[in-house]
C-alpha positions as a Python dict, from the first residue, in 0.01 Angstrom:
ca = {
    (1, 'X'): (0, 0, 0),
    (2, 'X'): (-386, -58, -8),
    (3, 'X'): (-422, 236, 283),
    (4, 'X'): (-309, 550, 425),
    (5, 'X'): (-368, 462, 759),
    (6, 'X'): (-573, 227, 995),
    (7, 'X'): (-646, 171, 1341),
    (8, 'X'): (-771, -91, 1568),
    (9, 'X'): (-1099, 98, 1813),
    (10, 'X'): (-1055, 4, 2182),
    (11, 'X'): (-862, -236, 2122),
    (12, 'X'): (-709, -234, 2459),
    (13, 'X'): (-963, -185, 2786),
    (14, 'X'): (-900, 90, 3025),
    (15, 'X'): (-814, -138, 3283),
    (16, 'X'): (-519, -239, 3044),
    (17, 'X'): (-406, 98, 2944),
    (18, 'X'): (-431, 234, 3256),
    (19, 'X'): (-205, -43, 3443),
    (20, 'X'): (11, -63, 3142),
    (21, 'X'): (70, 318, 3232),
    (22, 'X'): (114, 284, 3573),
    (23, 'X'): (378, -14, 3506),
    (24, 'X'): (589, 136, 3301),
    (25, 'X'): (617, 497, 3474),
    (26, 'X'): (706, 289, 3789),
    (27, 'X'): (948, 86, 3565),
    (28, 'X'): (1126, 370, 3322),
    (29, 'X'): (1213, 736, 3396),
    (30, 'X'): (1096, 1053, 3186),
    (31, 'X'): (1291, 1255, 3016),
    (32, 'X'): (1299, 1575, 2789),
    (33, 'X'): (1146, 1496, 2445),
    (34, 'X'): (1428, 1631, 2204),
    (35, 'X'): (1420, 1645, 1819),
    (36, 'X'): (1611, 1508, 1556),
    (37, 'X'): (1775, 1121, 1513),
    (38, 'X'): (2158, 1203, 1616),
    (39, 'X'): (2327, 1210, 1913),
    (40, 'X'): (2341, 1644, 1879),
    (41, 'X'): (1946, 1616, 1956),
    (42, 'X'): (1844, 1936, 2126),
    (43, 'X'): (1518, 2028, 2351),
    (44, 'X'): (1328, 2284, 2120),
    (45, 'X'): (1017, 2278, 2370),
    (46, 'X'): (820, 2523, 2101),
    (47, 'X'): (795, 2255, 1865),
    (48, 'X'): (752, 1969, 2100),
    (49, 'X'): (675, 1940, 2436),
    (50, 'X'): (631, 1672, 2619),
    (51, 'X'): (811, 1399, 2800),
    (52, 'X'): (910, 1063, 2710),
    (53, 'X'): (1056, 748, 2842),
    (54, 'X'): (1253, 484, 2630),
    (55, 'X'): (1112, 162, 2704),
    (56, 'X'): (1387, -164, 2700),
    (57, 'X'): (1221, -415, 2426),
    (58, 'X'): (1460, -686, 2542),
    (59, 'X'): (1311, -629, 2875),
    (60, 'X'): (963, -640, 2820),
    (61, 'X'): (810, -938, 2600),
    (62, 'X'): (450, -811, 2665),
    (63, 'X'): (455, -488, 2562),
    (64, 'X'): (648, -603, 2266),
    (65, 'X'): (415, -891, 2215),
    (66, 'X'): (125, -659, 2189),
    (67, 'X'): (288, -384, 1965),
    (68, 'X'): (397, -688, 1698),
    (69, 'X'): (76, -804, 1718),
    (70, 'X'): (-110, -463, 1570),
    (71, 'X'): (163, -412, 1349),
    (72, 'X'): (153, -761, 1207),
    (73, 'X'): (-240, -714, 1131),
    (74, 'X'): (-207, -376, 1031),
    (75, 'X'): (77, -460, 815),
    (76, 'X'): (-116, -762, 640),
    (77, 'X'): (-452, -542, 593),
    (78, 'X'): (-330, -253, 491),
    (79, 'X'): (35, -166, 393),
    (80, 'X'): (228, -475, 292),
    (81, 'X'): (552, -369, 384),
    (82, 'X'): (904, -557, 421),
    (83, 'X'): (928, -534, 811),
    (84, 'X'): (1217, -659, 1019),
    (85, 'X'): (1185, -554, 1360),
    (86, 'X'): (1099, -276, 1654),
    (87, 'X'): (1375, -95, 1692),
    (88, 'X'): (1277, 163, 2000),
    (89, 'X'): (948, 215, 2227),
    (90, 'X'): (860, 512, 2389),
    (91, 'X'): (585, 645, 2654),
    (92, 'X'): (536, 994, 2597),
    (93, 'X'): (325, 1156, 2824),
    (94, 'X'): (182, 1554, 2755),
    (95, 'X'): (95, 1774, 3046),
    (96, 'X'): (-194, 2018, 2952),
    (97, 'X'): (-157, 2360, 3002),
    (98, 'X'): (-334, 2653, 2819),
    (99, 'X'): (1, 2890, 2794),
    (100, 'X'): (259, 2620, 2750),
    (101, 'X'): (40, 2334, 2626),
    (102, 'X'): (204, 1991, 2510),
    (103, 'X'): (218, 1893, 2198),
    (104, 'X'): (434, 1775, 1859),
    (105, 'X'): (413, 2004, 1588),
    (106, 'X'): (424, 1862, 1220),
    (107, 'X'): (726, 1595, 1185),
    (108, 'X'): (767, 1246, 1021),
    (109, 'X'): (931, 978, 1182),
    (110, 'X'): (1185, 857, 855),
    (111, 'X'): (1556, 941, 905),
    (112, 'X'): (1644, 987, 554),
    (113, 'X'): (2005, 1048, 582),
    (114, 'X'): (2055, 780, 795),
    (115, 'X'): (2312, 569, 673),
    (116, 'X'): (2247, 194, 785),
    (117, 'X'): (2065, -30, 598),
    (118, 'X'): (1676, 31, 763),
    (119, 'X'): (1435, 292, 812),
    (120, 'X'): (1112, 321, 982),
    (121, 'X'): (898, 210, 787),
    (122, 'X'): (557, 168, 1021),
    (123, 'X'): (464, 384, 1289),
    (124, 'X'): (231, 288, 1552),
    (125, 'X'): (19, 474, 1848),
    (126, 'X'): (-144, 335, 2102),
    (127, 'X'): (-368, 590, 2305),
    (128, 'X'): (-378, 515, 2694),
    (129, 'X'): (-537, 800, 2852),
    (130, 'X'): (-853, 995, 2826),
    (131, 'X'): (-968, 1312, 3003),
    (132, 'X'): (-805, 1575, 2825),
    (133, 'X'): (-803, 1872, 2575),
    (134, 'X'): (-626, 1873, 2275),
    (135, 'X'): (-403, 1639, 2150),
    (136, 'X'): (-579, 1495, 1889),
    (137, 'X'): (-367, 1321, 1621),
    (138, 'X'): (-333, 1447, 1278),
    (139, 'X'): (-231, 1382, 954),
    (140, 'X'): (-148, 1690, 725),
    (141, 'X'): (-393, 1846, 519),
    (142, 'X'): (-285, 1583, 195),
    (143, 'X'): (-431, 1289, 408),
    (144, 'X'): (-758, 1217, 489),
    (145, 'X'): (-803, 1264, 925),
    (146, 'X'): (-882, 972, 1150),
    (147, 'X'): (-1228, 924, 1283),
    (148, 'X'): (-1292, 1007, 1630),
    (149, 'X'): (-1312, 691, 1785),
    (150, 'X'): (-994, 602, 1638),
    (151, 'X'): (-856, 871, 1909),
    (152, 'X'): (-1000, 707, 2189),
    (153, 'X'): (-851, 572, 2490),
    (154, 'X'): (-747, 216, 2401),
    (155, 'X'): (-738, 256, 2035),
    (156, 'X'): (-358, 194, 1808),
    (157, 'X'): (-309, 366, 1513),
    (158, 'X'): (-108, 240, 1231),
    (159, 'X'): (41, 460, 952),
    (160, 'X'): (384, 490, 714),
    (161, 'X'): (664, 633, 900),
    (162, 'X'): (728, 857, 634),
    (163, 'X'): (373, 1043, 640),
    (164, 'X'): (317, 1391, 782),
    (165, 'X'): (156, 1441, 1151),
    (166, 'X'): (170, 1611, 1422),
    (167, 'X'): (-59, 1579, 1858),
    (168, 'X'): (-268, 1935, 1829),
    (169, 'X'): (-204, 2100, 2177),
    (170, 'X'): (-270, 1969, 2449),
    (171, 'X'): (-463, 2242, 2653),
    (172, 'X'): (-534, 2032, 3021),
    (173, 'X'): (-525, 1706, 3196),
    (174, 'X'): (-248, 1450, 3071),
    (175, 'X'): (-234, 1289, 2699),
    (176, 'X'): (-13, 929, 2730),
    (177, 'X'): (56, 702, 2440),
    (178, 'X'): (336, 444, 2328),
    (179, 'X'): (480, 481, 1989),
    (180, 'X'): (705, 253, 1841),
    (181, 'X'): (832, 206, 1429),
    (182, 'X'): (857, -69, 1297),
    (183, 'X'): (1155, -76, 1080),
    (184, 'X'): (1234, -266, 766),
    (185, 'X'): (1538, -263, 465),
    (186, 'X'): (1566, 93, 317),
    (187, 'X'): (1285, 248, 124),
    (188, 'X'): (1379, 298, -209),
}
């Protein structure tokens, strides 16, 4: 691993976030974000709020196209991991609001008691939406922070799954992003 993280500024337009938003909330329906990786998931909406949609990769060859495509560089560049496939998408959307905000407190994305023969091994963000308080991205205090502009509308961040992180509060207007992992064979 030659990097802790990377990202790719702007690299979609705001034309292209913005319909790739509008596309896939007419396409998929929310739901309520829950936490863990079993089937016993439960809602714990004061340590994340927000609401999510699980986007069908066999359904949509662009949008998986375009999340290969930034893990494949970032993958080459940066971490050099064995990587297999994208196992799940999801557009999660947080609502601003100063007394309830959205948000995702601190969390990694590994399952390590997961049984099967892959984890997550590369997580990816792509930011689609602008316009609001909060929500910035973090790392924990171990890691050195993303720049601002890596935060910006359009921008994908790349990072290892296992890696501590957490979207600050979202205090108003409406944070979107996809996230997907890439998964690979087992760390070890």
């Amino acid at each position: 691993m030659v990097s802790e993280w990377c990202y790719f500024h702007k690299a979609l337009s705001d034309d292209e976030c913005d319909g790739l938003v509008s596309y896939l909330e007419n396409s998929y329906k929310y739901q309520d974000s829950t936490i863990g990786f079993r089937e016993d998931n439960k809602v714990d909406e004061e340590f994340r709020n927000c609401k999510i949609a699980w986007i069908d990769p066999y359904k949509e060859d662009e949008v998986v196209s375009l999340l290969w495509y930034y893990a494949n560089r970032a993958n080459r560049d940066h971490f050099n991991f064995d990587l297999k496939y994208i196992n799940e998408i999801q557009l999660t959307k947080y609502e601003g609001d100063v007394v309830f905000p959205g948000k995702y407190n601190w969390h990694h994305d590994v399952d390590w008691i997961h049984t099967g023969c892959f984890h997550r091994k590369l997580s990816l963000s792509f930011i689609l939406s602008d316009g609001y308080e909060g929500g910035e991205f973090e790392f924990d205090s171990g890691l050195p922070q993303l720049p601002s502009e890596a935060l910006q509308k359009g921008s994908v961040i790349a990072f290892p799954s296992f890696f501590t992180h957490r979207v600050s509060p979202v205090t108003s207007g409406i944070r979107h992003s996809i996230v997907t992992w890439v998964e690979g064979p087992k760390w070890r």
